[in-house]
ROTORVEX-136057 format. One record per residue (C-alpha): z, x, y; residue in three letters; residue number from 0. Coordinates in steps of 0.5 Angstrom, whole numbers. Example, Ala and Ser with C-alpha at 12.3 -4.5 7.8 and 13.67 -1.06 7.14 Angstrom:
2
z|x|y|residuo|num
16|25|-9|ALA|0
14|27|-2|SER|1
REM end
This chain:
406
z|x|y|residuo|num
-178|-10|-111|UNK|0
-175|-7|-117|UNK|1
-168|-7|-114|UNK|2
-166|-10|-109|UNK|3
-158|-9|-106|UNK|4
-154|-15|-104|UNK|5
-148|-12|-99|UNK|6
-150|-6|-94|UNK|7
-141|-4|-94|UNK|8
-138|2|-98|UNK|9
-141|1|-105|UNK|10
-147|-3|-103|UNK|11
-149|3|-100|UNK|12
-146|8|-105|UNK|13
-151|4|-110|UNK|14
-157|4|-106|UNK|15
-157|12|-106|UNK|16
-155|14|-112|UNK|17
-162|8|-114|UNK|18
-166|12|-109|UNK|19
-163|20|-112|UNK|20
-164|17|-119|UNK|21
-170|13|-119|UNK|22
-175|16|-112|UNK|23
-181|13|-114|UNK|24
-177|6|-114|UNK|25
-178|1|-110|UNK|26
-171|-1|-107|UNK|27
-168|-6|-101|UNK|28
-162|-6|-99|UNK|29
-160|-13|-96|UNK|30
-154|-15|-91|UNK|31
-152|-21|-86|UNK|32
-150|-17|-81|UNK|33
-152|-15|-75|UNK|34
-150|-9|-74|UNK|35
-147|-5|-81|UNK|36
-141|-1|-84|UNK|37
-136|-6|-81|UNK|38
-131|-5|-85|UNK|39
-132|2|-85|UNK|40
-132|3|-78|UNK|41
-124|-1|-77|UNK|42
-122|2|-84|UNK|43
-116|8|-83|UNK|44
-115|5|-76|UNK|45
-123|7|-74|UNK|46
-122|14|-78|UNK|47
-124|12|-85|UNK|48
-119|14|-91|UNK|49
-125|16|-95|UNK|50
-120|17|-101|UNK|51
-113|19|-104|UNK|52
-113|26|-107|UNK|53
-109|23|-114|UNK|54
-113|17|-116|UNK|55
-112|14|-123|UNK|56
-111|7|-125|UNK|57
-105|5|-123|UNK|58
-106|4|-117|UNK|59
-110|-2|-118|UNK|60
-109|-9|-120|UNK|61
-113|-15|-123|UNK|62
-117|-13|-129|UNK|63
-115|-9|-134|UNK|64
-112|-2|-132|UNK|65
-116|1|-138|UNK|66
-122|-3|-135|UNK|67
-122|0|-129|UNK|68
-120|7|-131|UNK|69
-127|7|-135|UNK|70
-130|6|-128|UNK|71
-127|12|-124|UNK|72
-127|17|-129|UNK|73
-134|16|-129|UNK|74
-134|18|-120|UNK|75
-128|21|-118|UNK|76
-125|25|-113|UNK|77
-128|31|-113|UNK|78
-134|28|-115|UNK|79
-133|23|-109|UNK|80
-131|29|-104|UNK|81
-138|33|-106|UNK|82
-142|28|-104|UNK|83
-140|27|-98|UNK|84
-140|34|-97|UNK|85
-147|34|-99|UNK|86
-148|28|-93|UNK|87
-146|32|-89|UNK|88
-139|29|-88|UNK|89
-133|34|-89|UNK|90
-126|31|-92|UNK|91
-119|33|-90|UNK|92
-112|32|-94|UNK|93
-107|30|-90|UNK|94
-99|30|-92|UNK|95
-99|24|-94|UNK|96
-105|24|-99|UNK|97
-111|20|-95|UNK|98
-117|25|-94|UNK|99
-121|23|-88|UNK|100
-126|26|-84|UNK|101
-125|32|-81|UNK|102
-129|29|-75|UNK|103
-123|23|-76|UNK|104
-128|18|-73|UNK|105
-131|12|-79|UNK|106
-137|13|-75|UNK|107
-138|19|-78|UNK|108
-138|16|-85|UNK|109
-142|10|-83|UNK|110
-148|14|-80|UNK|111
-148|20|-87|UNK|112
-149|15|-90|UNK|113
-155|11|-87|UNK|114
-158|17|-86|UNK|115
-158|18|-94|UNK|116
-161|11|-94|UNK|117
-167|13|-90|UNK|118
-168|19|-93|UNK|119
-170|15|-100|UNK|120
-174|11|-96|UNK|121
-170|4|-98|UNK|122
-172|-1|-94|UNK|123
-166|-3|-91|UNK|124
-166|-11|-89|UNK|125
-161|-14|-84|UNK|126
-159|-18|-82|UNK|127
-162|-22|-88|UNK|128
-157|-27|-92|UNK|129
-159|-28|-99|UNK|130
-158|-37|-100|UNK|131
-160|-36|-106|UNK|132
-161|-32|-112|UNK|133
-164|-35|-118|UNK|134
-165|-31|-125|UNK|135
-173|-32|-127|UNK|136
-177|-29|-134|UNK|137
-180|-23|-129|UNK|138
-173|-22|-126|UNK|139
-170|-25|-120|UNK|140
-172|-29|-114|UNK|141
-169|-28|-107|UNK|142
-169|-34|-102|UNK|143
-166|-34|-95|UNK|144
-168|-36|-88|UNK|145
-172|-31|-87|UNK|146
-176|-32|-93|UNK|147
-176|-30|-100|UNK|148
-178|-24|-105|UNK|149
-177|-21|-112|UNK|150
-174|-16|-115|UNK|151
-173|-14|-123|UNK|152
-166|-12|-122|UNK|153
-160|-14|-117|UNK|154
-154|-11|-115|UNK|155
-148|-16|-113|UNK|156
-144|-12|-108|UNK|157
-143|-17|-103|UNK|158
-135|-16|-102|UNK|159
-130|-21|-103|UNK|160
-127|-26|-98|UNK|161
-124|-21|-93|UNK|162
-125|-19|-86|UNK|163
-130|-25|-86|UNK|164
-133|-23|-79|UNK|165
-136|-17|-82|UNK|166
-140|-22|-87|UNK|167
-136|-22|-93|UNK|168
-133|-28|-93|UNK|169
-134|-31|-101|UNK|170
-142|-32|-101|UNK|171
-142|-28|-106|UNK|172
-138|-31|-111|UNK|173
-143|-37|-111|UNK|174
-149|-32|-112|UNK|175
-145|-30|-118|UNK|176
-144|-37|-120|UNK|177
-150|-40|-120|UNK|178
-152|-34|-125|UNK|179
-146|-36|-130|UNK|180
-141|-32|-128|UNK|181
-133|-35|-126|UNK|182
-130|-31|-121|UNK|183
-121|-31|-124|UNK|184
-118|-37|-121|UNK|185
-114|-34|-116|UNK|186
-117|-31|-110|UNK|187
-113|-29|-105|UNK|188
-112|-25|-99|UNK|189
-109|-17|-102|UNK|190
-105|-12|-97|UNK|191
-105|-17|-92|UNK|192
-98|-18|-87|UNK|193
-93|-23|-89|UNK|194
-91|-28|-85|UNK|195
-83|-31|-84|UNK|196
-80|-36|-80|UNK|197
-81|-36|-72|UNK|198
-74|-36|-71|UNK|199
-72|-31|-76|UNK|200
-68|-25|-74|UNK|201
-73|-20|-76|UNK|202
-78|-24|-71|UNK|203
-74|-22|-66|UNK|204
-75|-14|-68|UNK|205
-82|-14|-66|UNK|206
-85|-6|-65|UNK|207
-79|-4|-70|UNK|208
-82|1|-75|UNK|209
-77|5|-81|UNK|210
-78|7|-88|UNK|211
-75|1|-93|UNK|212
-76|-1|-100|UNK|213
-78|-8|-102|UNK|214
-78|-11|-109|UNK|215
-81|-18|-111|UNK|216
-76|-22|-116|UNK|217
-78|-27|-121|UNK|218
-74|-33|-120|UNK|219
-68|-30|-127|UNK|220
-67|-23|-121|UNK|221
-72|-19|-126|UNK|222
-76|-13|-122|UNK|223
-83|-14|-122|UNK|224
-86|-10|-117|UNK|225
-83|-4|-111|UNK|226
-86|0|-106|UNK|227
-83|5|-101|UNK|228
-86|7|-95|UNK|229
-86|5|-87|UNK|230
-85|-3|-84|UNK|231
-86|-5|-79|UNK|232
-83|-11|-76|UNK|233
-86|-16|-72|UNK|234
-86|-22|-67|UNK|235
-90|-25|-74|UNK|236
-85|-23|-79|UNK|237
-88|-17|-83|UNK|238
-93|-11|-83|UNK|239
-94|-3|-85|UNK|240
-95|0|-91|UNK|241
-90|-2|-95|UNK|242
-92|-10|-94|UNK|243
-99|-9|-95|UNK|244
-97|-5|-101|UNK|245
-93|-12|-105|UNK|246
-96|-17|-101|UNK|247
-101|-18|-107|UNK|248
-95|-18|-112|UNK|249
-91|-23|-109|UNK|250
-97|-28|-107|UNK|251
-99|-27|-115|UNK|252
-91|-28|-117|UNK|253
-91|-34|-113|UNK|254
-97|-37|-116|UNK|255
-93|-36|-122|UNK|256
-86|-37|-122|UNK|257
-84|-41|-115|UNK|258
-77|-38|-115|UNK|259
-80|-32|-114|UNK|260
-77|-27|-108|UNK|261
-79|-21|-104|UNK|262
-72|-17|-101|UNK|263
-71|-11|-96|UNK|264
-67|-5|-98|UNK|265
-67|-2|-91|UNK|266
-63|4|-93|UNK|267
-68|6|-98|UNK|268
-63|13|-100|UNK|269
-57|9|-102|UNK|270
-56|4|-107|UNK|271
-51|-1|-106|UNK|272
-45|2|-110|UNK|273
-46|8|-107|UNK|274
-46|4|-100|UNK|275
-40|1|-102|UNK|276
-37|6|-104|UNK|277
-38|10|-97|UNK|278
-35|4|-93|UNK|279
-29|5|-97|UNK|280
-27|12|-94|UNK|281
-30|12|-88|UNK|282
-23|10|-85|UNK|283
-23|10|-77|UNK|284
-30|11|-77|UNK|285
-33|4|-73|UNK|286
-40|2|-77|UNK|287
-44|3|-71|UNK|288
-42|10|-70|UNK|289
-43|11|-78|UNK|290
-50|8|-79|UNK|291
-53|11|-71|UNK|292
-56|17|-75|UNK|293
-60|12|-81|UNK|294
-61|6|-77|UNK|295
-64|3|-71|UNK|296
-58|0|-66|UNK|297
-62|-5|-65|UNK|298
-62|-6|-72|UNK|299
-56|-5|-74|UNK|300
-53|-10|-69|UNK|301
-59|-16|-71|UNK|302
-56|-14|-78|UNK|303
-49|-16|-76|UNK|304
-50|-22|-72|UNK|305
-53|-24|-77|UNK|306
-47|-24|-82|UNK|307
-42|-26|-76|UNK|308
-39|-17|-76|UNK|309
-38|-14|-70|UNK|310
-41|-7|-71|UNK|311
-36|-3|-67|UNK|312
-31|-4|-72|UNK|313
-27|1|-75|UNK|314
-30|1|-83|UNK|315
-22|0|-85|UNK|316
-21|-7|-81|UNK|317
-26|-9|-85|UNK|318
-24|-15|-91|UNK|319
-28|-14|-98|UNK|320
-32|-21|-97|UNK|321
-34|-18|-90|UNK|322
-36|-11|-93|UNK|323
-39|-14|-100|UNK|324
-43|-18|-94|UNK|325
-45|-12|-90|UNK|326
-48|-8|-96|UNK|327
-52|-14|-99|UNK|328
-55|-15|-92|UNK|329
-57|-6|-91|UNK|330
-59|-7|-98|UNK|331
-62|-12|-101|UNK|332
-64|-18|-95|UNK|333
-68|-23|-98|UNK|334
-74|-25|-94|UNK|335
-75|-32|-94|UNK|336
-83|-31|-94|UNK|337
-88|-37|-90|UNK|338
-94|-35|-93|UNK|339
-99|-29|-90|UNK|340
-104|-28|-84|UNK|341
-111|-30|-89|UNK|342
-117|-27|-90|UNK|343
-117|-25|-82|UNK|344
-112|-20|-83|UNK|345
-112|-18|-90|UNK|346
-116|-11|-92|UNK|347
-117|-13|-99|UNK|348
-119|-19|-104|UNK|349
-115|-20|-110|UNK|350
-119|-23|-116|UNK|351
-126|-24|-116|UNK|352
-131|-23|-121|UNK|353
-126|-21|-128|UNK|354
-129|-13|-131|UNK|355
-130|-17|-138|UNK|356
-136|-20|-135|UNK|357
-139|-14|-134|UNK|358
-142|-8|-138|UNK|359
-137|-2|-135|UNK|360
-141|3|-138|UNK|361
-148|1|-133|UNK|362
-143|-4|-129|UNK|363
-149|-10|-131|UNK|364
-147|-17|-133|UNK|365
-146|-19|-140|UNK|366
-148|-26|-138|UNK|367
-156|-25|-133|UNK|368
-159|-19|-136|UNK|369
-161|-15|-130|UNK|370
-155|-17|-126|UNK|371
-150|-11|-123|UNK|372
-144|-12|-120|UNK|373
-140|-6|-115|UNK|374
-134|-7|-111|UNK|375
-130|-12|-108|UNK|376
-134|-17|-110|UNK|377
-130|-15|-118|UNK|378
-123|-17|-119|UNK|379
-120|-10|-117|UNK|380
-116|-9|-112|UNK|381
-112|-3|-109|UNK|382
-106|0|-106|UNK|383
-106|3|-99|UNK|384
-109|10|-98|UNK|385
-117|11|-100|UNK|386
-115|8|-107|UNK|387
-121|1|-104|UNK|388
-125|6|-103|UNK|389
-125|10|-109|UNK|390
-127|4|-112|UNK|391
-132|3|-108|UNK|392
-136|9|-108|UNK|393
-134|10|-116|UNK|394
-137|3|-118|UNK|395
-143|4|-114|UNK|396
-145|10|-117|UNK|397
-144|7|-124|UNK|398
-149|1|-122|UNK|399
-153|5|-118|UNK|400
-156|10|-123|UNK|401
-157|5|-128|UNK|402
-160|-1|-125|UNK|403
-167|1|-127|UNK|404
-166|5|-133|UNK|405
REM end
């Protein structure tokens, strides 16, 4: 062959199209363990695929430099990305929040366009085939598995990081890249992934409980590190919704780094605790329940309470100014005594990988094993919630795709 693709997923896919658009006459395989393909594609934006977010800059992702990543985005971005799936035959919609989807609001749609373009450029798409091996030769690479071997002149890596391990991503990739001479970062961990808290904590008895809050992780000295606003969902778990996924990253690398470090809930998000307190104090007659009925959940509110040993239907003008000073610390700012995550099982992404400074930005080919390329989650990027995983997926596979065989 003169290319063969390791990873059929979202940026696998991408690189094997743009190869077989730029280079027709070039024998392309396309290799993945899986059974049946675009398994994460298929559970992404709950079955409906959230192909991209309207505004997609840098900032949005963590891991390797943001400059870095920058470069390889502005080469593929959104408009280009809703073109392409237009030209799939794949129309997109936006949705107030940002997230573009399928106008038909099924992944499959995504999946099977995008397997119609691989079969339109004749790529020989070989599944389930696992690479064991990956062995740099004089005249290219060596693929070695248990259905055989071949070569290829050059290799694109897209093999995916260790998430959703069940869709075939589960870090094999990672040793493929080693024993080529790359390292990936030391810290590899699960990124927007719920986070777990004792089973006897309050919040546990709150399951099915979904509002809007702010969470900020802290550095064990009280310094903001990191803050997301969006939905939570409490659970019988402990913690999930956009907002958790969203800093779950920034807190499991805080902690790696500063042990004291700790994440705390806001569940009033509009206020502030002068502001709170300073309401409390005018409110009179007025009981707690009757005041904070139209911006919290009773249930909540009580749980919240019990927890700091107040009655919630107590006028605000009984209240002493210990029980008041407890009152607004817990509505604004509960720290969350955080057990750890739900793992690779759970978790939608990867953080770490294969470090950018490894690769070439502008073809996405190693700087270490000429011939080489790299695109996707197997690359030490990671992004929010929001289509912004995807982006990178479908940018860096272009980038790769149309240089592999220059």
């Amino acid at each position: 062959m003169d290319l063969a693709i390791i990873g059929a997923g979202a940026a696998g896919l991408t690189a094997a199209i743009w190869a077989g658009r730029t280079f027709p006459h070039a024998q392309i395989a396309l290799l993945d363990s899986a059974q049946k393909l675009g398994a994460k594609i298929l559970v992404s934006g709950g079955t409906r695929c959230n192909v991209t977010h309207d505004q997609v800059d840098e900032t949005a992702y963590a891991g390797s430099s943001r400059n870095s990543i920058k470069k390889v985005l502005k080469r593929f971005d959104v408009p280009q990305t809703i073109n392409f799936f237009r030209e799939l035959g794949v129309a997109l919609k936006r949705e107030e929040t940002g997230k573009l989807f399928p106008t038909t609001d099924n992944a499959r749609t995504v999946v099977n366009a995008l397997l119609n373009e691989i079969d339109r450029h004749n790529i020989d798409l070989l599944h389930p085939r696992r690479v064991e091996q990956l062995i740099h030769t004089p005249t290219g690479f060596q693929l070695i598995g248990s259905w055989g071997q071949f070569t290829a002149q050059r290799v694109i890596l897209a093999t995916g990081g260790k998430s959703l391990p069940k869709s075939g991503s589960d870090g094999h990739g990672y040793q493929l890249a080693r024993a080529l001479g790359h390292q990936p970062t030391d810290r590899v961990f699960p990124a927007l992934v719920p986070l777990t808290l004792p089973k006897d904590h309050f919040i546990c008895g709150l399951s099915g409980l979904t509002l809007p809050t702010t969470l900020e992780v802290r550095s064990g000295n009280g310094k903001k590190i990191a803050s997301f606003t969006d939905s939570t969902l409490c659970t019988h778990f402990g913690l999930s919704g956009p907002s958790i996924l969203d800093i779950s990253r920034y807190y499991t690398a805080a902690k790696f780094d500063d042990p004291n470090a700790q994440l705390v809930i806001n569940w009033l998000p509009d206020l502030t605790q002068q502001t709170l307190d300073h309401t409390l104090q005018k409110l009179g007659k007025t009981t707690l329940l009757r005041h904070f009925s139209p911006l919290l959940p009773e249930r909540l509110l009580r749980t919240l309470c019990a927890a700091i040993h107040l009655e919630p239907g107590l006028p605000a003008d009984r209240l002493t100014r210990e029980q008041r000073r407890a009152l607004v610390m817990m509505l604004t700012d509960t720290p969350l005594p955080i057990t750890g995550d739900r793992g690779y099982q759970y978790a939608e992404v990867t953080a770490g990988g294969i470090p950018l400074s490894e690769i070439r930005l502008e073809t996405m080919e190693s700087r270490i094993t000429p011939g080489l390329y790299f695109c996707g989650e197997i690359c030490d990027v990671d992004g929010r919630i929001g289509g912004y995983n995807f982006q990178w997926a479908w940018a860096s596979g272009y980038v790769a795709g149309i240089s592999a065989l220059k």
